[in-house]
N, C-alpha and C positions, 0 to 999 in steps of 0.2 A: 735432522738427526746427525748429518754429519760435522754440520757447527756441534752440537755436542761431542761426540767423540774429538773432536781439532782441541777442546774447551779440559775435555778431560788429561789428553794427551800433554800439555803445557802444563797440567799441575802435577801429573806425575814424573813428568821430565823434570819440574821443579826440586819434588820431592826430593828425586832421585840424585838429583846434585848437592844439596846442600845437607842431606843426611849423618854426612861424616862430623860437620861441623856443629847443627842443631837443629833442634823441632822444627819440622814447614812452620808449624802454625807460630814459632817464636817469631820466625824468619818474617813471613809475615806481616806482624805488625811491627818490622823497624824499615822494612825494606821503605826506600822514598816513593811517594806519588805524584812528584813532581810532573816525571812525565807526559802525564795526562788528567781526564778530570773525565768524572763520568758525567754526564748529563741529566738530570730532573725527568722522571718518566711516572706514569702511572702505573700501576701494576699488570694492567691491560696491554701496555705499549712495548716496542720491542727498545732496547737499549741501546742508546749511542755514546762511545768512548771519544771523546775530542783530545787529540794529540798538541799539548802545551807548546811545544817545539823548545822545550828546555831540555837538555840532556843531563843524564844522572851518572855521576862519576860511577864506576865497580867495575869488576870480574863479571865474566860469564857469568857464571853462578848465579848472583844479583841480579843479570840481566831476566836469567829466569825465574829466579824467585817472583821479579818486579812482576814480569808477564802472565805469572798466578794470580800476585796481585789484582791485575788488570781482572782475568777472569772472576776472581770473588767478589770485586765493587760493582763489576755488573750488573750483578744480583741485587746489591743494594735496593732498596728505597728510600726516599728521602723522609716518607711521613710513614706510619704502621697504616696496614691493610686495616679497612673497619671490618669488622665484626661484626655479624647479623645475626641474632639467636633463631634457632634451628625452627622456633613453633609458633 
């Protein structure tokens, strides 16, 4: 529980920085993900973030936008959950 709230706290911090300038969710999809890669998991499995060791030019800001990033690709999956009908 508390990786989630540390998970929630980075994207409001996020938010909260780049508000002035534009939408998280614009911000978002331009920020780079150079600096890392997430890792191939099952939907079962917990998530590992592997750190590229490339650094990304920006502002704070960026740095945090980036670090929401980080937390949304977590989530990712590489392939869709299957689907099992209910009956």
């Amino acid at each position: 529980l508390d990786e989630k709230w540390e998970e929630l706290d980075t994207v409001y911090k996020a938010a909260e920085a780049i508000q002035d300038w534009m939408p998280l969710h614009l911000a978002l999809s331009v920020v780079s993900t150079a600096d890392f890669q997430v890792l191939p998991r099952e939907a079962s499995e917990t998530w590992t973030v592997a750190d590229t060791g490339k650094a990304v030019p920006g502002s704070a800001v960026w740095r945090q936008v980036g670090r929401a990033r980080r937390v949304f690709e977590a989530y990712r999956l590489h392939k869709p959950l299957e689907r099992l009908p209910c009956w």
